[in-house]
Residue frames as qw, qx, qy, qz and C-alpha x, y, z in Angstrom:
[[0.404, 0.802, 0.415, 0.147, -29.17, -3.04, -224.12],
 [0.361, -0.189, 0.053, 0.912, -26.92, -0.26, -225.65],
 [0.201, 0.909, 0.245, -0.272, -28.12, 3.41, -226.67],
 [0.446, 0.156, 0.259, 0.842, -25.99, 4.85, -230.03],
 [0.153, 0.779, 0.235, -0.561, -26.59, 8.32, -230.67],
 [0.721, 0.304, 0.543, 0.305, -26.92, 8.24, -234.36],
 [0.301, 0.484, 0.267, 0.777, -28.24, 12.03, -235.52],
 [0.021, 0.460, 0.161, -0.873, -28.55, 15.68, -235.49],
 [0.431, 0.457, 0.706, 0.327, -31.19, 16.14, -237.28],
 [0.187, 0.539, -0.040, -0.821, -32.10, 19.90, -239.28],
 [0.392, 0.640, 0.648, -0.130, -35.42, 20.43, -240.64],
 [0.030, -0.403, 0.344, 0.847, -35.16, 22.18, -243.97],
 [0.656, 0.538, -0.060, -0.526, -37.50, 23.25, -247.13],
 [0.243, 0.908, -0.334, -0.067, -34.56, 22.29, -248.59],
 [0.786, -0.558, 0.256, 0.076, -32.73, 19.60, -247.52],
 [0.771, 0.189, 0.149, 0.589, -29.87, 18.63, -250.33],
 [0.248, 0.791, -0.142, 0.541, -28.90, 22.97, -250.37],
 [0.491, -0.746, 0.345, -0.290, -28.50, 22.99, -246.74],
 [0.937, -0.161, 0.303, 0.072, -26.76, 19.78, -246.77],
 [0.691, 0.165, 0.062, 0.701, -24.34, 20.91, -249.14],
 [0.132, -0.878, 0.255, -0.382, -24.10, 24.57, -247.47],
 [0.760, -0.533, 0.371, -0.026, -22.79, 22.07, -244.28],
 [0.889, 0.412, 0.197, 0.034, -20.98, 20.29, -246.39],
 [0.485, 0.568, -0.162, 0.645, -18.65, 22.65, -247.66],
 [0.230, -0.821, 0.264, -0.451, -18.29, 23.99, -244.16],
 [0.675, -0.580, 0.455, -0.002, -16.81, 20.86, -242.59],
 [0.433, 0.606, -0.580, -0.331, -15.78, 19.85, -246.29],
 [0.371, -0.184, 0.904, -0.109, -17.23, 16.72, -246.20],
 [0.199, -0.004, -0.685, -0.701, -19.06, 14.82, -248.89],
 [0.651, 0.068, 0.086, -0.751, -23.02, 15.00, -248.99],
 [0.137, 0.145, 0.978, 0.060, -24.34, 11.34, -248.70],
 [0.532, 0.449, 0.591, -0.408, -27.78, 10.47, -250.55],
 [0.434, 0.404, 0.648, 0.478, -29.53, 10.09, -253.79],
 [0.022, -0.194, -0.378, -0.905, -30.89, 13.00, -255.97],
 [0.166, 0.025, 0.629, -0.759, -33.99, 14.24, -255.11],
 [0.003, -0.376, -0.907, -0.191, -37.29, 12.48, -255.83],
 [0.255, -0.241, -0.160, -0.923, -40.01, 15.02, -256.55],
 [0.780, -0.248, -0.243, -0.521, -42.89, 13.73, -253.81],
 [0.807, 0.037, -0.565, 0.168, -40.51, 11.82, -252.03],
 [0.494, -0.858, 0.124, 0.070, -39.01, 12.32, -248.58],
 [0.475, 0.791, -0.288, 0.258, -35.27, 13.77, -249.29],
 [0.699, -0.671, 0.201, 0.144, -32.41, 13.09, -246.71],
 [0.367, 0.671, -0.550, 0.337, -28.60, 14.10, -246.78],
 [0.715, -0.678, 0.001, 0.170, -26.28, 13.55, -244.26],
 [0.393, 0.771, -0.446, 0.227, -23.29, 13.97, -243.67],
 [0.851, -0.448, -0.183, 0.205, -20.98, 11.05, -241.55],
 [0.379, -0.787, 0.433, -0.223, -18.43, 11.99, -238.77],
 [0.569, 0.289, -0.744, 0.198, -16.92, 8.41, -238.97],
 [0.324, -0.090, -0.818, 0.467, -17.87, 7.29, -235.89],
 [0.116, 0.115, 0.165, -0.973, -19.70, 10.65, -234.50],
 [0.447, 0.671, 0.516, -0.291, -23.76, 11.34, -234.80],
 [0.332, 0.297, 0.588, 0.675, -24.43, 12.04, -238.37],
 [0.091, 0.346, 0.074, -0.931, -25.76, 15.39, -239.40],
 [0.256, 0.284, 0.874, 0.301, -28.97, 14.70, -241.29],
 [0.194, 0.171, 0.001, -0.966, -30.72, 17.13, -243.06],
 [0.270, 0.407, 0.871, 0.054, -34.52, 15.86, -243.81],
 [0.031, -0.300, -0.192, -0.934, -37.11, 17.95, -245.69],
 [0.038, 0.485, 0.710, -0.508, -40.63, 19.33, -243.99],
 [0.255, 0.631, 0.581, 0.446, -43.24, 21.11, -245.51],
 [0.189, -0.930, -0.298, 0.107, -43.09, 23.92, -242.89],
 [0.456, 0.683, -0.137, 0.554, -40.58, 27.08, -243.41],
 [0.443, -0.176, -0.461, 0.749, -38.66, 28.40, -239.92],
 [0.121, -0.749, -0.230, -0.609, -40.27, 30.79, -238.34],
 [0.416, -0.871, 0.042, -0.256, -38.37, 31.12, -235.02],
 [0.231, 0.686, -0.686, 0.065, -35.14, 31.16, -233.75],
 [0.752, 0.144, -0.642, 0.041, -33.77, 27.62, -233.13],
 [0.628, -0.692, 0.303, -0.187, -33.46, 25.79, -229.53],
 [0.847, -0.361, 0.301, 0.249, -30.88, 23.76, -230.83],
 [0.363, 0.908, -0.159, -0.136, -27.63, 24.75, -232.37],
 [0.852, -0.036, -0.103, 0.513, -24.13, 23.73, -233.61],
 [0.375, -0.856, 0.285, 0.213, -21.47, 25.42, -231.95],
 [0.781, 0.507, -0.151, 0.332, -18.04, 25.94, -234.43],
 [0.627, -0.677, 0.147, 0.357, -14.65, 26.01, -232.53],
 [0.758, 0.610, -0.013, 0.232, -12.36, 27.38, -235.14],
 [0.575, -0.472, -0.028, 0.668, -8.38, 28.20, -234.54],
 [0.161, 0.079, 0.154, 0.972, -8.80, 31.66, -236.73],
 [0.253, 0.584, 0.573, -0.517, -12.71, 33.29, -236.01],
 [0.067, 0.639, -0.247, -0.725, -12.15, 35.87, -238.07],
 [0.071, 0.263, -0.892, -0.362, -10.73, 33.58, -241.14],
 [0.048, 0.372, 0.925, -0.067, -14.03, 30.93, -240.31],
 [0.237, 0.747, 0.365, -0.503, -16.62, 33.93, -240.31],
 [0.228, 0.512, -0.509, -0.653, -15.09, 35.47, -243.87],
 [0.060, 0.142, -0.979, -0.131, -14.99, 31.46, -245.18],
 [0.143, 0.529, 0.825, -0.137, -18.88, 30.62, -244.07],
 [0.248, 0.744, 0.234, -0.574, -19.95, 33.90, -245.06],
 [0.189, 0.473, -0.597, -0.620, -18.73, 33.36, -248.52],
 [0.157, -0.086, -0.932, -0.314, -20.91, 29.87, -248.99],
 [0.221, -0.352, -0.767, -0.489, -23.45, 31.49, -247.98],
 [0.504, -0.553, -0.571, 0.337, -23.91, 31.86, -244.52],
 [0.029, 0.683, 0.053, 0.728, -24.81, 35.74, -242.70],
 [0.245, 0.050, -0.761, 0.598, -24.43, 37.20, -239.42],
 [0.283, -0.688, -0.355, -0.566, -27.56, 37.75, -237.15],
 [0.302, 0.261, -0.657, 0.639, -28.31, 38.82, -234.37],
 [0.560, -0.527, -0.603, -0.212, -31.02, 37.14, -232.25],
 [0.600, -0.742, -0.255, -0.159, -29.81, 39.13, -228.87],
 [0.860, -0.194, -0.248, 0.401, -26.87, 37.84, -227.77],
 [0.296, -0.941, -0.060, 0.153, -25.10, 41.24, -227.13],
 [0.220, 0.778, -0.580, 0.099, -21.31, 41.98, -226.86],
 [0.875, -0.390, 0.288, 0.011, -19.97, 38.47, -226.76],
 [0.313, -0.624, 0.640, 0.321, -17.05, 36.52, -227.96],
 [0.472, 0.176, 0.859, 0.094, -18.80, 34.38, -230.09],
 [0.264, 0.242, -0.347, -0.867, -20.50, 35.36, -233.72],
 [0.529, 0.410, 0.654, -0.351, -24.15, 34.20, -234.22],
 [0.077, 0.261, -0.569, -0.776, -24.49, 33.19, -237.85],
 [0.754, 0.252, 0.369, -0.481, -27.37, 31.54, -240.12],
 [0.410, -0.183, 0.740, 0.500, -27.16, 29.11, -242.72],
 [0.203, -0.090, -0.563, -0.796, -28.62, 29.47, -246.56],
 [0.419, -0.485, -0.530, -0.555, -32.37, 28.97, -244.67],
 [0.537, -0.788, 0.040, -0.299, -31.99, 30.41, -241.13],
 [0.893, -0.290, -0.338, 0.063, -31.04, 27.97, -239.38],
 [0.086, -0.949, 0.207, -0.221, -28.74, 29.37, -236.43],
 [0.820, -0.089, -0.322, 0.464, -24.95, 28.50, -235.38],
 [0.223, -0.946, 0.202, 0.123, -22.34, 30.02, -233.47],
 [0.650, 0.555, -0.279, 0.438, -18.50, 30.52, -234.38],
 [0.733, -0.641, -0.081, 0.212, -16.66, 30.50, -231.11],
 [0.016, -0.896, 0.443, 0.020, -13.48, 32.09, -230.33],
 [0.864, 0.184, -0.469, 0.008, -10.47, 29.92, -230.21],
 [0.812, -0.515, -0.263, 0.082, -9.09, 27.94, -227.38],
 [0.138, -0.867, 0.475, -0.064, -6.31, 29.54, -225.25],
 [0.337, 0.566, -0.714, 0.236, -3.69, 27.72, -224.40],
 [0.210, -0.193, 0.775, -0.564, -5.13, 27.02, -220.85],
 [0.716, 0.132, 0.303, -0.615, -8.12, 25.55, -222.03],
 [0.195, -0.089, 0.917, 0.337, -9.08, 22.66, -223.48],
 [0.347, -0.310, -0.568, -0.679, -12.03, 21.48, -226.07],
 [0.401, -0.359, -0.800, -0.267, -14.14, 20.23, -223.41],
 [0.174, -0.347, -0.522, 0.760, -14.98, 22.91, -221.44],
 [0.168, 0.767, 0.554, -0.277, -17.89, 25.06, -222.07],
 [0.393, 0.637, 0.470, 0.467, -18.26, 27.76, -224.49],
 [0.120, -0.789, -0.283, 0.532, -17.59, 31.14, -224.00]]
């Protein structure tokens, strides 16, 4: 028996705005149909191989901070924080202190982070910092 790991899934009022907020941020095209008033909505977005990012709607609004998040590895921070904060996206700040990393939301909460970029000595597949 094999085990695929298919999605990420984010609960949203919303699901086709948040799905094209993501969208333009890895500038990939929004898969699905139009929404159906009464229907259950779903985006995604495919990776080509990768779990898909599906965005589904729910009837409930957020109402605490997320326990799961995507982590963005960009090779300018700066440049990636200006760029998400122009489609939409703001910075908060749920605690985290004086780190290296910027804690953003997207157009309905939902929290990410924007990582520094890798030195030289490092590689992708080492923890965050």
């Amino acid at each position: 028996m094999t085990l695929r790991w298919q999605s990420i899934v984010v609960d949203c009022e919303n699901a086709q705005r948040v799905g094209e907020f993501w969208s333009a941020v890895f500038r990939l095209p929004l898969q699905g149909d139009p929404p159906v008033e009464g229907e259950d909505n779903e985006f995604w977005l495919d990776f080509g191989g990768g779990p898909d990012l599906l965005f589904i709607e729910v009837p409930e609004p957020k109402s605490v901070k997320d326990r799961l998040h995507i982590d963005l590895r960009p090779d300018d921070q700066a440049a990636e924080v200006a760029r998400l904060e122009a489609l939409g996206a703001r910075r908060v700040d749920i605690g985290q202190g004086d780190v290296t990393w910027v804690v953003m939301a997207d157009v309905e909460g939902n929290e990410f982070c924007v990582l520094r970029p890798l030195r030289e000595d490092e590689t992708a597949t080492q923890p965050p910092s």
